[in-house]
FIKE-185017 format. One record per residue (C-alpha): residue number from 1; residue in three letters; chain; y, x, z. Coordinates in Angstrom, 1 decimal. Layout:
(NUM, 'ALA', 'A', (Y, X, Z)) ...
This chain:
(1, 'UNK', 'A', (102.1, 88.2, 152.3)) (2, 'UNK', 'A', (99.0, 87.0, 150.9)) (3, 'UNK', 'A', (96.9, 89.3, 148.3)) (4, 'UNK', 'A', (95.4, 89.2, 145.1)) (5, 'UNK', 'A', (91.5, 89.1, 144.8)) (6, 'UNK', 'A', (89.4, 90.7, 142.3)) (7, 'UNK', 'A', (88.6, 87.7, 139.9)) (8, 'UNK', 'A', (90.9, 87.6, 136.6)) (9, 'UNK', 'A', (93.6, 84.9, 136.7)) (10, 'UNK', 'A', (94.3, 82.1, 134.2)) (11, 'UNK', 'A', (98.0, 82.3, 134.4)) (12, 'UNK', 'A', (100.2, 84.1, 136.7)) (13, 'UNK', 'A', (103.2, 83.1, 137.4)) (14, 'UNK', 'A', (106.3, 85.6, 138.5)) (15, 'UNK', 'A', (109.3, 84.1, 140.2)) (16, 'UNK', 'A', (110.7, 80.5, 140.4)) (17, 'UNK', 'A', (109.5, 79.2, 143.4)) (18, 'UNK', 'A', (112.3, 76.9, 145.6)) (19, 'UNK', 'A', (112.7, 73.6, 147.6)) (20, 'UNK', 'A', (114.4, 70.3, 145.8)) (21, 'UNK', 'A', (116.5, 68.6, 148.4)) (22, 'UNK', 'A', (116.2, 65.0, 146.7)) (23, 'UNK', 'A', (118.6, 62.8, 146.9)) (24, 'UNK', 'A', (118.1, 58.9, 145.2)) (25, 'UNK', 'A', (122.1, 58.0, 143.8)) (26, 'UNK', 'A', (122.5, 54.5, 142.7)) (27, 'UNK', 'A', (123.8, 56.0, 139.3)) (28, 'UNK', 'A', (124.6, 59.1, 137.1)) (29, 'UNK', 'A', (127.5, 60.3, 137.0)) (30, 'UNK', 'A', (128.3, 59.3, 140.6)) (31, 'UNK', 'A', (131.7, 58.0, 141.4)) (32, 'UNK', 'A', (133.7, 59.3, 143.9)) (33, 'UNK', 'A', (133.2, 57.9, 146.8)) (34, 'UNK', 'A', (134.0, 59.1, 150.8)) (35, 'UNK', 'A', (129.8, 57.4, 151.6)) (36, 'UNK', 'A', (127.2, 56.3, 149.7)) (37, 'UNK', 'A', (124.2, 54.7, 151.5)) (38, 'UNK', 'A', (120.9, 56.4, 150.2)) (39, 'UNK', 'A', (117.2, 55.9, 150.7)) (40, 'UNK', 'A', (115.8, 58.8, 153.0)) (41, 'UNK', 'A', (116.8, 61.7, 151.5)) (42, 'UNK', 'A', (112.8, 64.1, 151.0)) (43, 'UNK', 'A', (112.9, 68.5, 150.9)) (44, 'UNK', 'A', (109.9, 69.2, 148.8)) (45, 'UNK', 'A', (108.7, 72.1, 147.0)) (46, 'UNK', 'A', (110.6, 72.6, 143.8)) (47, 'UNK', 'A', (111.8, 74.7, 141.1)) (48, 'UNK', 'A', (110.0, 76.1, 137.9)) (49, 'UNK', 'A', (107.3, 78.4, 138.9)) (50, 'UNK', 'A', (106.3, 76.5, 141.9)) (51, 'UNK', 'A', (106.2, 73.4, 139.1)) (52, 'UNK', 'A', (103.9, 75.7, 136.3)) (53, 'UNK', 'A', (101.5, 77.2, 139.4)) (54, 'UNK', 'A', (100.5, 73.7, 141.1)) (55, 'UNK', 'A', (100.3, 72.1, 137.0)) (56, 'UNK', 'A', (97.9, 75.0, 136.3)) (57, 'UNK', 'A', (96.2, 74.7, 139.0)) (58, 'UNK', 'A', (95.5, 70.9, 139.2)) (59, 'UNK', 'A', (94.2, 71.4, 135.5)) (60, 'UNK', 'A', (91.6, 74.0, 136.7)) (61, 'UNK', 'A', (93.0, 77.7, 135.4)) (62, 'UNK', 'A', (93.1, 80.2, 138.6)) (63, 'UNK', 'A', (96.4, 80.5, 138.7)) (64, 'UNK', 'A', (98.5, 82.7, 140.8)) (65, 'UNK', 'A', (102.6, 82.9, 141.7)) (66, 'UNK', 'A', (104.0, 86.0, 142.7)) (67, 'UNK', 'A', (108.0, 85.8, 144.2)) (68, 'UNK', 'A', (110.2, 86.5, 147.0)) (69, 'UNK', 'A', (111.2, 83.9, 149.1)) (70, 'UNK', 'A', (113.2, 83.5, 152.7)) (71, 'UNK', 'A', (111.8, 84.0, 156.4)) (72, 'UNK', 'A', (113.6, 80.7, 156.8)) (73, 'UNK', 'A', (111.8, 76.7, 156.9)) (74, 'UNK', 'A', (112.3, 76.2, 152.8)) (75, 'UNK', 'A', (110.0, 79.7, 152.7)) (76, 'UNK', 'A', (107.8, 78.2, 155.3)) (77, 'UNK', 'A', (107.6, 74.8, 153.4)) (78, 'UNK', 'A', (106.3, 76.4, 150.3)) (79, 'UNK', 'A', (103.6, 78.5, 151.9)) (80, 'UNK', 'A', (102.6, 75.5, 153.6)) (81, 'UNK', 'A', (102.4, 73.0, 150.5)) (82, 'UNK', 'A', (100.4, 75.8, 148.7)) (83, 'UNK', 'A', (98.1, 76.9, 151.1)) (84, 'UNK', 'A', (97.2, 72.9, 151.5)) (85, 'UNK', 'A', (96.3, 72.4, 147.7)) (86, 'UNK', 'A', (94.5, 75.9, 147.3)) (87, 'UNK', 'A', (97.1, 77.3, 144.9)) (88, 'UNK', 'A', (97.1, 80.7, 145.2)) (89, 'UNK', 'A', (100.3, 82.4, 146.0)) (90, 'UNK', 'A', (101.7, 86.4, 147.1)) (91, 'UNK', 'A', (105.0, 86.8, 148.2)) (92, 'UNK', 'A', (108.0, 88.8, 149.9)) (93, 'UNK', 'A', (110.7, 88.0, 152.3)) (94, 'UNK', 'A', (113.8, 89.0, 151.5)) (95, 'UNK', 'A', (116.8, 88.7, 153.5)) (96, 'UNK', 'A', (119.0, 86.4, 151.1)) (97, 'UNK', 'A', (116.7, 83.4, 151.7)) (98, 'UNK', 'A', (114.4, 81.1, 149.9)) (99, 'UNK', 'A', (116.0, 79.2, 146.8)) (100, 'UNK', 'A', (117.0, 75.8, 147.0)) (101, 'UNK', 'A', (118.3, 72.7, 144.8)) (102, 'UNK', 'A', (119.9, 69.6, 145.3)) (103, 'UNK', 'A', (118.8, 67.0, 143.1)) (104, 'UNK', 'A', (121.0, 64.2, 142.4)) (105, 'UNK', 'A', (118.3, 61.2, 140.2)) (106, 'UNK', 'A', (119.2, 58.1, 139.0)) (107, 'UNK', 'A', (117.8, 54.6, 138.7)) (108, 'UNK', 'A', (116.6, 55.7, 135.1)) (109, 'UNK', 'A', (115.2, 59.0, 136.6)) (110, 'UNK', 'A', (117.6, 61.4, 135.2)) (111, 'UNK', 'A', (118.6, 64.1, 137.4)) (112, 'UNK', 'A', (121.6, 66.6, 138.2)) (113, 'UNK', 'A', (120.6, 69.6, 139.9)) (114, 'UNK', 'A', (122.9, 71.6, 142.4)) (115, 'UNK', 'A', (121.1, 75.1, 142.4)) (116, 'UNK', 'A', (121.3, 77.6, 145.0)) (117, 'UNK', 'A', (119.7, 81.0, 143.0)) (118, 'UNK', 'A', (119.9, 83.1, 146.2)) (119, 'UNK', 'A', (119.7, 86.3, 144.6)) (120, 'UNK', 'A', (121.2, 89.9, 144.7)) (121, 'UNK', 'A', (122.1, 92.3, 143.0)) (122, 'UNK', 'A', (119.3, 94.7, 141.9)) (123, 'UNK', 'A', (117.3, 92.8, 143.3)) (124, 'UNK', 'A', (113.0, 93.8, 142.5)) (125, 'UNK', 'A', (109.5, 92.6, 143.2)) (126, 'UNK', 'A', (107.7, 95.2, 144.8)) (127, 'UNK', 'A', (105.2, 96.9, 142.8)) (128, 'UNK', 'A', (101.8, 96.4, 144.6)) (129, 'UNK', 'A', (102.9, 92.3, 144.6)) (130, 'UNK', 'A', (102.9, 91.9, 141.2)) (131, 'UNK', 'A', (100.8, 94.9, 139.4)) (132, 'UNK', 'A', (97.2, 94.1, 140.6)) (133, 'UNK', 'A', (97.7, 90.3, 139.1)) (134, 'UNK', 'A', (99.3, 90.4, 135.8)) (135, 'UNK', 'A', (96.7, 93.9, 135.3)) (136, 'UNK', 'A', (93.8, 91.2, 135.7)) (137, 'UNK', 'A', (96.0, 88.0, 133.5)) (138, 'UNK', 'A', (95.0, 86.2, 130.6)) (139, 'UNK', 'A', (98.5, 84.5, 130.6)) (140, 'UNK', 'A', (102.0, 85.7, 132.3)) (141, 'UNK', 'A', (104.6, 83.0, 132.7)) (142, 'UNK', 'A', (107.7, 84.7, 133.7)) (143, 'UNK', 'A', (110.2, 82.6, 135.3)) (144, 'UNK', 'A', (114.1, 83.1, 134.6)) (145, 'UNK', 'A', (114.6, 84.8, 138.4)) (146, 'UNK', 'A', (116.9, 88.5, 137.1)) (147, 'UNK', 'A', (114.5, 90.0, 138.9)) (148, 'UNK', 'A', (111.4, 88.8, 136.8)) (149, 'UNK', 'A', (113.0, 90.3, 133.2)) (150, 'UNK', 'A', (112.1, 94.2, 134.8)) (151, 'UNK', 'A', (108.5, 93.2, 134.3)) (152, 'UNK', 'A', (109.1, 93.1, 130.7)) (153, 'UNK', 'A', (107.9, 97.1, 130.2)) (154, 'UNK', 'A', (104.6, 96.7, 132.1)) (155, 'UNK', 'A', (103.6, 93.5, 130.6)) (156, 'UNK', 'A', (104.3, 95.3, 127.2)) (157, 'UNK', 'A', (102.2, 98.5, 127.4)) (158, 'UNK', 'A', (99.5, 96.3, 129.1)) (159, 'UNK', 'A', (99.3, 93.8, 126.3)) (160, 'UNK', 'A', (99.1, 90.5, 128.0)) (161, 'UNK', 'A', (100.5, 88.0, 126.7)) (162, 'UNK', 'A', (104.0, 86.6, 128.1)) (163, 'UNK', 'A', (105.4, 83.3, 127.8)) (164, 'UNK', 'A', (108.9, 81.7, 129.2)) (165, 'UNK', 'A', (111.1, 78.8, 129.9)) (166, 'UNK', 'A', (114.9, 79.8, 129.1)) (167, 'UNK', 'A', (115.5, 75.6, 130.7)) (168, 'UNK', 'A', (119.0, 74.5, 128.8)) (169, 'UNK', 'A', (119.7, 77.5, 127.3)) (170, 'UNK', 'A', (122.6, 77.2, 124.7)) (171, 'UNK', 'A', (121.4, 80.0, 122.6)) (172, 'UNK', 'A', (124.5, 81.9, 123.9)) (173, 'UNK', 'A', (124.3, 83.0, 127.2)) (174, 'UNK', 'A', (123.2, 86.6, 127.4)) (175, 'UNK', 'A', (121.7, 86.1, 130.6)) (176, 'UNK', 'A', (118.6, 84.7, 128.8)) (177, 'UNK', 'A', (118.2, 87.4, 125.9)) (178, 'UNK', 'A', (115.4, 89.6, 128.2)) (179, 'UNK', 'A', (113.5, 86.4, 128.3)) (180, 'UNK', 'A', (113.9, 84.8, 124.9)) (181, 'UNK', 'A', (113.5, 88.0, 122.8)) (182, 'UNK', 'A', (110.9, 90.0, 124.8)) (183, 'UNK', 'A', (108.1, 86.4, 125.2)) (184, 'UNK', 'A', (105.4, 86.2, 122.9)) (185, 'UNK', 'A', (106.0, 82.0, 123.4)) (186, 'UNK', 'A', (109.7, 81.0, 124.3)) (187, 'UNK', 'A', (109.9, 77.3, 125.8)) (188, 'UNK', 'A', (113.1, 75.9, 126.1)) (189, 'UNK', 'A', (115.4, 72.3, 126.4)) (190, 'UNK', 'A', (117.5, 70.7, 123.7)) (191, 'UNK', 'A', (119.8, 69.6, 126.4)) (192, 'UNK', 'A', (122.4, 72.2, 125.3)) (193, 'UNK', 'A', (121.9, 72.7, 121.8)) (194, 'UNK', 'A', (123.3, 70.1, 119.0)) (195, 'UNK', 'A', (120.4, 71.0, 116.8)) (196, 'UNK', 'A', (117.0, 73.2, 118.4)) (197, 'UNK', 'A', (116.2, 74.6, 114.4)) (198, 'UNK', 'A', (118.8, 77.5, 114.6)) (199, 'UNK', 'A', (118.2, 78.9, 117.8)) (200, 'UNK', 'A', (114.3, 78.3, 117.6)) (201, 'UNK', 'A', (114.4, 80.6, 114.3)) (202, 'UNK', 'A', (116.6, 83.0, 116.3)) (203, 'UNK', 'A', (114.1, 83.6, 118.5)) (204, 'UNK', 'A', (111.7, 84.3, 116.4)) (205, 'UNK', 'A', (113.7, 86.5, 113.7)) (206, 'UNK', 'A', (115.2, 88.7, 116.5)) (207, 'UNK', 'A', (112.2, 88.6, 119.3)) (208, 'UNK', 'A', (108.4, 89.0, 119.8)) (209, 'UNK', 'A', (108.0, 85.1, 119.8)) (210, 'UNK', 'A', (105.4, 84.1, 117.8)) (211, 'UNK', 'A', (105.8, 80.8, 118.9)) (212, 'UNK', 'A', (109.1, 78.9, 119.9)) (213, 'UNK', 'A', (108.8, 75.2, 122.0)) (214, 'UNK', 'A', (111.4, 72.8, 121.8)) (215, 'UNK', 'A', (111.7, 70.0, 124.3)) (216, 'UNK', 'A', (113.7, 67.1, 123.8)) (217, 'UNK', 'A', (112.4, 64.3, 126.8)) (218, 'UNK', 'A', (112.7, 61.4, 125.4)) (219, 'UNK', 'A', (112.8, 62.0, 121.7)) (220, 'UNK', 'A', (109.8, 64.3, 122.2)) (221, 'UNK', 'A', (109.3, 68.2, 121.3)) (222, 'UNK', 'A', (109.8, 71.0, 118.8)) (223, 'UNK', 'A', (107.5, 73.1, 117.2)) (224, 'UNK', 'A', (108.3, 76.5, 115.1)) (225, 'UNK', 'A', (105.9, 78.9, 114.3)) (226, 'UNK', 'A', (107.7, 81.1, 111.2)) (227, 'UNK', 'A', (111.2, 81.9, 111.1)) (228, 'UNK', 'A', (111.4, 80.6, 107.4)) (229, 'UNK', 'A', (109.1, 77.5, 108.2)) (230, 'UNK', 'A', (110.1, 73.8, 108.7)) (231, 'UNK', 'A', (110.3, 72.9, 112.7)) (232, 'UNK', 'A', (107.4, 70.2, 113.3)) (233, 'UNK', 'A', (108.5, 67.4, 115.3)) (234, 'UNK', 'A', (106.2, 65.8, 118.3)) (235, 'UNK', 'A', (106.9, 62.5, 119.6)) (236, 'UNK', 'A', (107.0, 61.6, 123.2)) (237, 'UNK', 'A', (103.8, 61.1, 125.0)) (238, 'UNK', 'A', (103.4, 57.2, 126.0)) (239, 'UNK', 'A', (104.4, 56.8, 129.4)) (240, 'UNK', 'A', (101.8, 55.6, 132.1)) (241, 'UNK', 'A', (104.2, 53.9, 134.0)) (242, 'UNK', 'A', (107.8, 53.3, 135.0)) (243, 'UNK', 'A', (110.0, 56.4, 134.7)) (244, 'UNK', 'A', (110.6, 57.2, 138.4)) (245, 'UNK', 'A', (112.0, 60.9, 138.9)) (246, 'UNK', 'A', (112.2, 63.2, 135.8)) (247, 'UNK', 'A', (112.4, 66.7, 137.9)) (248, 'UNK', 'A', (109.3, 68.6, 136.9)) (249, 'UNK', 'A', (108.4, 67.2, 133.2)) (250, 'UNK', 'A', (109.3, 70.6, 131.7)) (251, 'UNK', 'A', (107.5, 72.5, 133.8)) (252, 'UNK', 'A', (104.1, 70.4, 133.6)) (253, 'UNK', 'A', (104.6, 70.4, 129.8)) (254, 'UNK', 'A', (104.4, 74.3, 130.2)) (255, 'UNK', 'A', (101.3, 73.7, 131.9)) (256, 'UNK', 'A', (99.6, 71.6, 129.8)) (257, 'UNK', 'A', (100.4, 74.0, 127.0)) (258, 'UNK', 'A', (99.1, 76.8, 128.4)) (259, 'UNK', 'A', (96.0, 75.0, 129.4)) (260, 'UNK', 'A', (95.3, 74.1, 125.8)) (261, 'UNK', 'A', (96.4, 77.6, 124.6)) (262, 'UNK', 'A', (94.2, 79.7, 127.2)) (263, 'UNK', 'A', (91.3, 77.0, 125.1)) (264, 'UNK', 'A', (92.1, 78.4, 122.2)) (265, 'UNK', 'A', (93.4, 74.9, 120.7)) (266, 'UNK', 'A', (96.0, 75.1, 117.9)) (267, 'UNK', 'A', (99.5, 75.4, 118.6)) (268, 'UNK', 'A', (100.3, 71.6, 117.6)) (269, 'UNK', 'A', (97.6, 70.0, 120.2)) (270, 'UNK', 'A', (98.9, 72.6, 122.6)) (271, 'UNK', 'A', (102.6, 70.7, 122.8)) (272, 'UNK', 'A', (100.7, 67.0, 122.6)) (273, 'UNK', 'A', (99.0, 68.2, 125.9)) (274, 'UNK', 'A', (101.9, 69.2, 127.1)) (275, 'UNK', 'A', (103.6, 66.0, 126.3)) (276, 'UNK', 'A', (100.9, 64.3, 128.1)) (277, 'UNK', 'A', (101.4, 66.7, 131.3)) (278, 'UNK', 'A', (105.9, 66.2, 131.2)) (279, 'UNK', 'A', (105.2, 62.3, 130.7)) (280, 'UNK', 'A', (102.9, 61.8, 133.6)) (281, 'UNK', 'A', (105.3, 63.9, 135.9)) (282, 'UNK', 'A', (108.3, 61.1, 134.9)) (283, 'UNK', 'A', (106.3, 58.8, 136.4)) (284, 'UNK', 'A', (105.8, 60.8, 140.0)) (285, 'UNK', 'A', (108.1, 60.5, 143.0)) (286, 'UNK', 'A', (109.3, 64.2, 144.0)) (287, 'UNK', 'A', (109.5, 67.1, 141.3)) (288, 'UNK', 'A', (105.4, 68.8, 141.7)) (289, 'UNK', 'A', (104.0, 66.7, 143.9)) (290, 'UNK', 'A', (101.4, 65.1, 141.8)) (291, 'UNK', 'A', (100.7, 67.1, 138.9)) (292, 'UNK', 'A', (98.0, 65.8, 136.3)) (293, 'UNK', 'A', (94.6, 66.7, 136.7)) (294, 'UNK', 'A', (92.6, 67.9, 133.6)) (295, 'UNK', 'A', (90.1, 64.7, 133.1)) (296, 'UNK', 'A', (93.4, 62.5, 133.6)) (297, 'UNK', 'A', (95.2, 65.0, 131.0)) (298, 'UNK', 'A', (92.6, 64.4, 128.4)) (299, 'UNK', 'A', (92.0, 60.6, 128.7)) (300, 'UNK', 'A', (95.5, 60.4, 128.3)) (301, 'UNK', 'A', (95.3, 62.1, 124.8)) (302, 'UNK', 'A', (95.7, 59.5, 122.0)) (303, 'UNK', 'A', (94.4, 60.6, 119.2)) (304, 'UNK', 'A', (95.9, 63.1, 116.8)) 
């Protein structure tokens, strides 16, 4: 397991780290079929925290991911991948295995994802893993993982700020109500909801949130600050190339939020950096394997 230092983190990340099993389809839904013929089918690290660690990272915050993963070749793929790019990272193994996702994309890049959570019941993160890094954190990203939400208390009475991704939530499911009423900045998909503006002011009226992101792909990203206010629409970020594989773009719009946040930039630029970040990853192979860098991030940024 590798240990924290003594130098105060960026953004530390708990939870959420996985391997994507990718597999290209020749379209979305696929049709039943006994074979298709695929090009090679790629395991590569995946899933959410993995995604908002290496994005912080390649924008230069010292960021750190704390989680539990498997003794098993997907745990031993993302301690490799890591360790090769610098990214710090603290784990434990636990018996149940490392997560894992299948990832069904499209010609157009879409993607369905098959996910394997691995977890159990009453399941924790030891202590003296996660305590020394978010006591030193600017920024705490906590990732969706059950055991993340028992962090909650701690992050509280230490005062750091939290944010989190609640993915396609449907403003329903009361899996996600730790998360989405106990973050100080709530991200989350439209994918689910037939309108973001009621569950955004939700959040806010019946949570910490003081800031609630909306994501939309495509059709570009939400913004609500006051439960009474009007929801400010973003457009899209231009895209610098052909849309190739869509796994990631939420989680490097996290990152590029949070780099523009832990600048002290205004909420609005914040989610047009971020828009920058989730548009650049649509046009990467693989879901984190070439996050934006920060001189690419802000070249990239047309003008407000």
């Amino acid at each position: 397991m590798s240990s924290a230092g003594t130098v105060p983190y960026d953004v530390v990340v708990v939870g959420g780290a996985g391997v994507d099993t990718t597999v290209y389809v020749p379209e979305l839904p696929l049709p039943y079929a006994d074979t298709y013929g695929v090009p090679p089918v790629v395991d590569r690290i995946g899933n959410t925290g993995s995604g908002v660690l290496l994005g912080c990272h390649a924008l230069g915050l010292r960021a750190r991911l704390i989680d539990l993963i498997g003794d098993d070749p997907q745990g031993a793929l993302i301690r490799a991948h890591l360790a090769a790019r610098g990214a710090d990272f603290g784990w434990e193994i636990v018996p149940e295995g490392t997560r894992r996702s299948v990832l069904l994309v499209g010609p157009d890049g879409r993607r369905l994802s098959l996910y394997d959570p691995r977890a159990a019941a009453g399941q924790r993160l030891p202590r003296d893993l996660y305590l020394p890094a978010i006591s030193r954190a600017r920024h705490v990203h906590v990732s969706i993982t059950d055991f993340s939400r028992h962090l909650y208390p701690e992050l509280l009475e230490l005062g750091v700020p939290v944010s989190t991704d609640l993915h396609d939530w449907d403003g329903v499911n009361g899996y996600h109500a730790d998360f989405a009423y106990s973050s100080d900045v709530v991200f989350l998909s439209a994918a689910k909801l037939p309108g973001p503006a009621p569950v955004m002011r939700d959040i806010l009226s019946r949570g910490r949130a003081s800031l609630v992101v909306c994501t939309a792909g495509a059709s570009g990203a939400y913004l609500l600050g006051d439960a009474s206010g009007e929801v400010e629409h973003f457009p899209a970020a231009p895209l610098p190339g052909p849309v190739v594989d869509s796994n990631g773009a939420g989680d490097a719009f996290v990152s590029g939020f949070l780099y523009g946040r832990l600048r002290g930039l205004p909420p609005g630029e914040c989610v047009r950096l971020g828009a920058v970040a989730g548009a650049h990853a649509c046009s990467a192979e693989g879901t984190h394997e070439s996050p934006i860098d920060e001189e690419t991030l802000l070249k990239r940024l047309p003008p407000a």
